[in-house]
C-alpha positions, 0 to 999 in steps of 0.5 A: 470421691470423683466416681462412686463405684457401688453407686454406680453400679447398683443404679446399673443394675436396676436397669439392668433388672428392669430391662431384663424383667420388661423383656424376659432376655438376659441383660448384662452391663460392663461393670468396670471394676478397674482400680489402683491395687488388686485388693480394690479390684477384687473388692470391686467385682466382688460387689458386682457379682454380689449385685448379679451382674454376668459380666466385668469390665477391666481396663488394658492399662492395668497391666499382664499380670493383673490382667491374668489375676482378673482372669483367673478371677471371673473362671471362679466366679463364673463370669464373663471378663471384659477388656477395654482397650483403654491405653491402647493407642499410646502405643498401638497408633504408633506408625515408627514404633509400638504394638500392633493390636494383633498382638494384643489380641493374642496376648489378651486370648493367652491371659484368660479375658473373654471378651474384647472390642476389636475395632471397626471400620469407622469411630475411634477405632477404626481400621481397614476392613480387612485388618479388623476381619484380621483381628476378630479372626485372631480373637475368634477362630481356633485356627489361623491360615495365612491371609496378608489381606487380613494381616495374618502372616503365619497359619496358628493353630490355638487349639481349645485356647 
């Protein structure tokens, strides 16, 4: 096959182990646990979680509804979930049409994933400063004032979302 995932991951975690084991800190790595069907998935990041990573990584592209079932997932086992924007330029870059990554991070908070990348001001997903403040201040805070500089167009109040 094209990737051994179990392979791959416990070469992953040996790393991990040994750096964790040299430094005396919590190490972790995104295993990516993304796959065709919900039954590989779980089969996945039940082996990850087997091996003693805090951590899993899926891909956007997956889609909502396996996004969430993944969410609902790592709540269970006491993980950390991790989305990679993988996909998301198809329709984020898009300047006539698409979705701004805004929504994205309020979808994605909504669903149950803990951890995304949301950008920086320079590489590939790269943005003005003030609109990446925007999206960090999106996933982040639990209250939301109006900021046009940042991209924040109405005050939201996320409550303990």
């Amino acid at each position: 096959p094209f990737m051994r995932w179990k392979e791959r991951y416990l070469y992953c975690m040996e790393g991990v182990n040994r750096s964790a084991a040299a430094t005396g800190e919590v190490k972790g790595s995104y295993l990516n646990v993304t796959c065709a069907t919900m039954e590989q998935m779980y089969e996945r990041a039940d082996y990850a979680y087997s091996l003693g990573t805090v951590i899993v990584m899926i891909d956007l592209v997956i889609g909502y509804s396996a996004i969430q079932t993944m969410a609902i997932w790592a709540r269970k086992a006491q993980m950390i979930l991790h989305l990679h924007r993988a996909g998301n330029s198809t329709y984020a870059r898009q300047k006539n049409h698409g979705i701004n990554f805004r929504v994205i991070c309020k979808w994605m908070r909504m669903a149950g994933v803990d951890h995304i990348h949301a950008g920086t001001v320079v590489g590939k997903l790269e943005g003005d400063p003030l609109m990446v403040r925007g999206f960090y201040n999106t996933l982040l805070l639990t209250e939301l004032k109006v900021n046009l500089a940042e991209g924040l167009f109405f005050d939201m109040d996320w409550a303990s979302l």
